[in-house]
N, C-alpha and C positions, 0 to 999 in steps of 0.2 A: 198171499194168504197166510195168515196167522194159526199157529199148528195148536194144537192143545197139548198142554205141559200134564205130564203124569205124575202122580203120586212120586214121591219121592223113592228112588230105588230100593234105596236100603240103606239101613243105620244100623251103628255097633252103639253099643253102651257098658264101659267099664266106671261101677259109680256112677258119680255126677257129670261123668264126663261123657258127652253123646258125641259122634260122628254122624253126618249127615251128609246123603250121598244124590245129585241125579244126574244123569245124562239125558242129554239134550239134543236132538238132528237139528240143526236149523240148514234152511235150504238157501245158503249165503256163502260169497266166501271166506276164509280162515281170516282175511284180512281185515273184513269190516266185521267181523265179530269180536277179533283182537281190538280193534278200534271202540267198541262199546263196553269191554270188560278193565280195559290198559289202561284208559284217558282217561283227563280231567271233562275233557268235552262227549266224552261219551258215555262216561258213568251218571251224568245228570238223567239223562234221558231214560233211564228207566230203572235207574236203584240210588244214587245218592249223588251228591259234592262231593271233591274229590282235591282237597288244596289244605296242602301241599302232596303232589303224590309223583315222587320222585324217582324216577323210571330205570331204577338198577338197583342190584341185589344192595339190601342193608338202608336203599334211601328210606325220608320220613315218608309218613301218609297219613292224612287223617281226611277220616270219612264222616258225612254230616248228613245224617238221611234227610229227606226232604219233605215226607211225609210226617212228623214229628221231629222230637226234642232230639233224638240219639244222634251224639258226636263222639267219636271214638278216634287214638293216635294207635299210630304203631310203626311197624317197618315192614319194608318190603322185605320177605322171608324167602322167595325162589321168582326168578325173571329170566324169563329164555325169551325173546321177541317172536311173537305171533305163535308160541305155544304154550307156555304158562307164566300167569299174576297170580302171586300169591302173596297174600295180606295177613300178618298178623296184627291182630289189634287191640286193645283194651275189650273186657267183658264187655256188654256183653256176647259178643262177634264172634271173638277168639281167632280161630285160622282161615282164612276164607282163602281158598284155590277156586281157581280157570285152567284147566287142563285140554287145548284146543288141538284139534287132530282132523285135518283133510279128511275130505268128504271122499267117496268114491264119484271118478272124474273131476274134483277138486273144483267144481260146484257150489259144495255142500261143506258143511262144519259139522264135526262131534264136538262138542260140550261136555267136557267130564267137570262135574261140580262138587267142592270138597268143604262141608263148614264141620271145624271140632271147636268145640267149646263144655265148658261144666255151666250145667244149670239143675233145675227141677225137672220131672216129668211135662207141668204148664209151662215151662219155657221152652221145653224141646219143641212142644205141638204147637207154642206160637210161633218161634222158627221154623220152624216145618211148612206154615200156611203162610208166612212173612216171605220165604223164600220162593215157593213155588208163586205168589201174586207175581211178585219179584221177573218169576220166570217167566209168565207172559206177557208181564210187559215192557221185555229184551224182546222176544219174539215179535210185538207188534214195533218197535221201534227199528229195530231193522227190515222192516216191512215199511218204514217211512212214517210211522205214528210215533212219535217220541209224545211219553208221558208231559200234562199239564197235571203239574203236580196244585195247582190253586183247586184243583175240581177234584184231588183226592178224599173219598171217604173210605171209611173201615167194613164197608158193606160185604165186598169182595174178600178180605180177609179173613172176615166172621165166617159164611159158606164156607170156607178152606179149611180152616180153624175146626167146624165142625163136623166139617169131611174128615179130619185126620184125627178126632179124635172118635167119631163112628169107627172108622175102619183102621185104628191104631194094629188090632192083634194080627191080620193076615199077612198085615208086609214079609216082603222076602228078607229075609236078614240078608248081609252084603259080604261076602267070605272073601277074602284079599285072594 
């Protein structure tokens, strides 16, 4: 059963520089979620290509989203196996973290999700709804639904997009 992905936790903003934060239960193990955030064969499935994406602190990466034009290179900035990928990448991406942490009864997965990047206030909120789509469609592919990206529209986006900027003012800020 595929969960619903919440508004995004919380975000910092020093300037142009936003932080954007969620966590995630997925009711899976740490492994095959490591498997969908880590790999080339996994990151198809429900956010981008992923070649060359060279699986140790410092290697290359570049990510090619599939639903558009966006290709972005970078390096791997932090790799612990089956507990954090972290991608730094050209704008406009910037630092994208997976911070994976056993479920209770190790079942289950927590999902700590980290993107810092500089943009505008309209890029923030299109990142905002780009990543939460993003988010369930990890959830539905570990669920056995991997995205057919030929049947992607912006429908889904748009709704999100207009959810977050409806309800931009209540979010909880995110305190370290």
């Amino acid at each position: 059963m595929t969960q619903a992905i919440s508004h995004g936790i919380g975000m910092t903003q020093d300037g142009d520089e936003h932080t954007l934060r969620f966590t995630l239960d997925l009711p899976h193990p740490r492994i095959a979620v490591w498997a969908a955030v880590a790999t080339p064969e996994g990151l198809p499935q429900w956010l981008c290509a992923a070649d060359p994406l060279e699986p140790r602190l410092g290697g290359a990466v570049t990510l090619r989203w599939l639903n558009g034009p966006t290709v972005v290179s970078g390096r791997v900035t932090a790799w612990d196996p089956e507990v954090v990928a972290e991608y730094t990448v050209d704008p406009p991406h910037g630092r994208i973290r997976f911070h994976l942490e056993q479920g209770p009864g190790g079942a289950s997965t927590v999902l700590r999700f980290t993107n810092a990047f500089h943009g505008t206030r309209k890029e923030k909120l299109d990142t905002l709804a780009g990543w939460h789509d993003h988010f369930e469609r990890l959830a539905r592919a570990l669920d056995g639904q991997p995205t057919d990206w030929r049947l992607w529209t912006a429908e889904r986006w748009q709704q999100l997009r207009d959810l977050y900027e409806r309800d931009e003012a209540p979010w909880p800020k995110w305190e370290p």
